[in-house]
N, C-alpha and C positions, 0 to 999 in steps of 0.2 A: 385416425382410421382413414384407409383411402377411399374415393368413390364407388371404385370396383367392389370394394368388401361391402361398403353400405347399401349398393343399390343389392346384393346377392343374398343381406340379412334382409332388406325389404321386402324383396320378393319372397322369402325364408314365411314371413307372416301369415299370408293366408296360406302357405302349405301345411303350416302349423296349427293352425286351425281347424283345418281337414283332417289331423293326425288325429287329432283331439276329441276332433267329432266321431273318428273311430273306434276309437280307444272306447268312448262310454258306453258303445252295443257287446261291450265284452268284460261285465264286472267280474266274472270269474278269473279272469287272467288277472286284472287290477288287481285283485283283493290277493293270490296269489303270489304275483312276483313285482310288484307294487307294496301295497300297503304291509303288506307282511314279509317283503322283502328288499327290496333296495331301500324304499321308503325309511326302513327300521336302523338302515344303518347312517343312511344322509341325516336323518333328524339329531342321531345323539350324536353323533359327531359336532354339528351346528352348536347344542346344547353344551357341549365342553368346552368349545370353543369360545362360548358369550356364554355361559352361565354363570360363571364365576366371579363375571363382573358385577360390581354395585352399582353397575347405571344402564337403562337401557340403549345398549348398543343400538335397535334398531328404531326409538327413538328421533336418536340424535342422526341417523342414516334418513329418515323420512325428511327428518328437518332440509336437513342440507339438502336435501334433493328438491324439494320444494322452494327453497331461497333462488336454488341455482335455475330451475325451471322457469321460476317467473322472472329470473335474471336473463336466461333466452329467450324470453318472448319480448320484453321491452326491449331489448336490443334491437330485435330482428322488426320487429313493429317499427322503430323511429328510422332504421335504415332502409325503411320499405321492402325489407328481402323475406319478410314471410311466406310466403308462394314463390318463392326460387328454388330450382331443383335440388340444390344444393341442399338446403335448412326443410326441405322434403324429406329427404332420404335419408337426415340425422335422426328426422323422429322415426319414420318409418325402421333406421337400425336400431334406436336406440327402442321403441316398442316390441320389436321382435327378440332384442335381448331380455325384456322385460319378462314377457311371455312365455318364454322359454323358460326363463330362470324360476318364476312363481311355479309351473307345473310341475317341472323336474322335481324340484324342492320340496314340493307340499299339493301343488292343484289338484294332479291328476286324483288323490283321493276322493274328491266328488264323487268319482266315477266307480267306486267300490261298489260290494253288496249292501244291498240295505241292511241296517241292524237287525233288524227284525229277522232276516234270513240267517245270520250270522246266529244270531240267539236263541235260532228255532223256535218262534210265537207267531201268530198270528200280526196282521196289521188291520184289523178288523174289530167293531167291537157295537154292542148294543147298547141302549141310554140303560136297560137293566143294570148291567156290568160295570158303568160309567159311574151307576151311584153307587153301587157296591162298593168300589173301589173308593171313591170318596168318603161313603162310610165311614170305611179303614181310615183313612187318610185323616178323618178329622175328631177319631177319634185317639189316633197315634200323637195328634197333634197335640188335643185338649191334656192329653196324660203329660207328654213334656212340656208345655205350657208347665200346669201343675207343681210339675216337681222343680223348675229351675226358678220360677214364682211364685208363692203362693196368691201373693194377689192378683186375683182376675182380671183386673182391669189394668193391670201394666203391663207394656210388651215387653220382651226381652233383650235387654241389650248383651253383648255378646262381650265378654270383661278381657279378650284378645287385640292387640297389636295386629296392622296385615302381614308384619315379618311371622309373627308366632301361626298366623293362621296358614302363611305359604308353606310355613315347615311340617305342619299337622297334613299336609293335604298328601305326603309319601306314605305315608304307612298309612292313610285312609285311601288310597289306590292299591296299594301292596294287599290287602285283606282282598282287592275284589280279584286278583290274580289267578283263583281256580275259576272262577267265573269267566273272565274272559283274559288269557293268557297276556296281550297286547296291552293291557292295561298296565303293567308294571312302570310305574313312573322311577327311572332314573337315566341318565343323571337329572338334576332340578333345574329350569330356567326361569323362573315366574317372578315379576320384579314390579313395582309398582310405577306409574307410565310420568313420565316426565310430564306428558302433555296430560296431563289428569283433567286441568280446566276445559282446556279446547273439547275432550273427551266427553265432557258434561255437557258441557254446549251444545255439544253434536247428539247428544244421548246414548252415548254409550258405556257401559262399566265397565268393558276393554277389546282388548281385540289379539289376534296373535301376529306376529311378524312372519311369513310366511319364508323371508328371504334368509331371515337369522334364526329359524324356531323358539323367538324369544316370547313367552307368553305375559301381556301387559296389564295390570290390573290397574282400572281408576283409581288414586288412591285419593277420592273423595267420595266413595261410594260408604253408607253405612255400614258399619261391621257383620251388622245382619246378614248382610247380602254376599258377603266378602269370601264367606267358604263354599257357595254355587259357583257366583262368580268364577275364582281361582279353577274349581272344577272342572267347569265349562271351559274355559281357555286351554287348560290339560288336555283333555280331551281331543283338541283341537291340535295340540302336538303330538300325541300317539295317533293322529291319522284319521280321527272324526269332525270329518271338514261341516259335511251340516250341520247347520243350524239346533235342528231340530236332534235329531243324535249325540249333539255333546251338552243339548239341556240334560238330555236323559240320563245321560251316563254321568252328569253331574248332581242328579238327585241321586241315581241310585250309589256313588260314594259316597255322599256324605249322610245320608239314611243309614248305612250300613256302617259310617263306621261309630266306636267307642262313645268317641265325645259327644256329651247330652246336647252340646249348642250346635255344633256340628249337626246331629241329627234334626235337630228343630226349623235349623235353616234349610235342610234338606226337606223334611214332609210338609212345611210353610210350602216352600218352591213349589214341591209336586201337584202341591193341593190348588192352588190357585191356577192352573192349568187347567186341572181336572174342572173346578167351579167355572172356570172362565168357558170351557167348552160344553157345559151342562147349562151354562145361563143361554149360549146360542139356541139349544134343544129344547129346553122346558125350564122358562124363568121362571118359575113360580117355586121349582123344584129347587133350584138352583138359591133361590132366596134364601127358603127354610132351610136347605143346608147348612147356607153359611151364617144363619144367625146361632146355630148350636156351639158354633165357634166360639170359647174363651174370650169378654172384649180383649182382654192382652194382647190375641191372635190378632185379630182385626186393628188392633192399635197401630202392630207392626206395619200390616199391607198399607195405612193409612200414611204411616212414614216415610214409606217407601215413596207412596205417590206425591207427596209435599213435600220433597227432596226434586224428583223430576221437577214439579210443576216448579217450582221457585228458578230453575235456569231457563225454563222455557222460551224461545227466541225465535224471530220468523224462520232464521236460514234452518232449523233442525228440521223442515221440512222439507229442506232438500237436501240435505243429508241422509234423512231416512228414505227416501223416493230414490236415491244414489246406490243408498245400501243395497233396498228392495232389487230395482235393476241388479246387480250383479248377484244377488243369489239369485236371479232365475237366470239370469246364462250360465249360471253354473248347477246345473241340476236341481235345481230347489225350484220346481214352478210356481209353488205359493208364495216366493218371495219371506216375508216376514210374517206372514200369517201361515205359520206352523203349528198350533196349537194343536190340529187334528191328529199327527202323526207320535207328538211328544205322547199325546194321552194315549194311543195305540198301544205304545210301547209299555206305558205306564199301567193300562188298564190289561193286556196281556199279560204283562210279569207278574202283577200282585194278583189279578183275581185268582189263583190258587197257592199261593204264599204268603205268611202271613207278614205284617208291615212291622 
């Protein structure tokens, strides 16, 4: 690449920025000829392209990039040319390709309508509502508990493969299809993450590729978790870049769809939102809720946490402090403490339908 092109993608960057920062005073346009329209065709395209492979493409694309990154910084470090114009305006083109390429492909999503406006509900809600909805929630729970265990004190393990679970997750998107059109999941890209360990380390159960729309599932994560998960990551390639928006719309797939574990792991998921933001409001409340819970139920949430806590390591705190940071440059101001929004959604939809 010559000088001239690299200083003119340099300067490319903060105009890009600016574009950006435009763009999100205008979700009506986004959501129109964005997310429901260029958006819809860049993505399955991506997906045809690397779905079909058995390994993830973007992956093994992070890896190399990463080897190669730290291969030009020790270079440029022992040659003392780090602050030369030159090894400036590589990063500077090469960040503004970067930049360009994440929005076009996937970013500018952020910048859509909220689900909530999309869904026509409310994003509002009373601690009345909040336990209402919990209620429901625990007692939808306690019945599939129930029927997939009869003993109360054991959780449920989930008697699926994550290949059998990725392929259950299209016709558990397809059912939600009159609900929300965009949801129709195909073609498939969801594939379990090379870097699975590093993933855990880092505390994540996956993440999407933004550049290949390859959606990555840990595949150390328990199976319990594994059909939110996949959900959650789906989500993320039909165009629900928050956080908080593709938890939702990964309960309410797999709440809704056929399969009893499927569903279990879906009203588990929702419920512990709900409980987690009702402990913030009125612990006491929040307590007695959750001891009406089947031990089974609570064995689960138990597993889940003694799965985390066993990788637990200094640096996931800055990973997470990492993550945090970039959802709030990216429209997400709470960062990772979403909980408020998820239950919004959660406690809009259901208080008049039943779970």
């Amino acid at each position: 690449m010559q000088a001239k092109t690299k200083l003119y993608l340099t300067i490319l960057l903060p105009v890009q920025i600016l574009i950006i920062k435009g763009i999100s005073f205008f979700p009506e346009t986004v959501e129109r000829f964005y997310s429901n329209g260029l958006f819809v065709y860049t993505s399955k395209i991506l997906r045809y392209v690397f779905g079909w492979l058995p390994f993830s493409f973007g992956d093994i694309l992070y890896s190399v990039c990463i080897v190669l990154l730290i291969r030009f910084f020790i270079k440029k470090i022992r040659s003392k040319a780090l602050f030369k114009k030159e090894v400036l305006l590589d990063i500077g083109a090469t960040l503004s390709i970067i930049y360009a390429s994440f929005h076009i492909l996937w970013g500018i999503n952020y910048y859509r309508l909220p689900l909530h406006e999309i869904l026509k509900i409310e994003d509002t809600y009373t601690e009345k509502e909040l336990i209402m909805v919990s209620e429901k929630l625990i007692a939808h729970a306690n019945s599939l508990h129930a029927t997939l265990e009869p003993k109360d004190s054991l959780s449920i393990q989930i008697p699926y493969n994550k290949e059998l679970i990725f392929e259950k997750t299209i016709p558990a998107y397809d059912q939600l299809h009159t609900l929300l059109p965009g949801l129709k999941y195909h073609p498939k890209s969801i594939k379990k993450s090379i870097l699975s360990l590093p993933l855990t380390y880092m505390g994540f159960s996956g993440y999407l590729n933004p550049l290949t729309n390859e959606a990555q599932v840990n595949g150390l994560i328990l199976n319990y978790k594994t059909p939110t998960t996949s959900c959650h990551e789906e989500a993320h390639q039909l165009g629900f870049a928050k956080e908080n928006e593709a938890n939702f719309i990964a309960a309410l797939t797999t709440m809704n769809y056929e399969d009893l574990y499927f569903k279990y792991s879906g009203t588990t998921f929702a419920l512990k939102f709900c409980l987690n933001d009702l402990y913030l409001r009125n612990e006491e409340k929040a307590i007695c809720l959750a001891e009406e819970l089947r031990p089974g139920i609570r064995a689960n949430y138990r597993e889940v946490n003694e799965f985390w806590e066993s990788y637990e390591n200094p640096l996931e705190f800055i990973f997470e402090s990492t993550y945090d940071k970039y959802l709030k440059i990216n429209n997400q101001p709470d960062g990772m403490e979403t909980y408020s929004y998820v239950v919004a959604l959660l406690v809009n939809y259901y208080k008049t339908k039943p779970i």
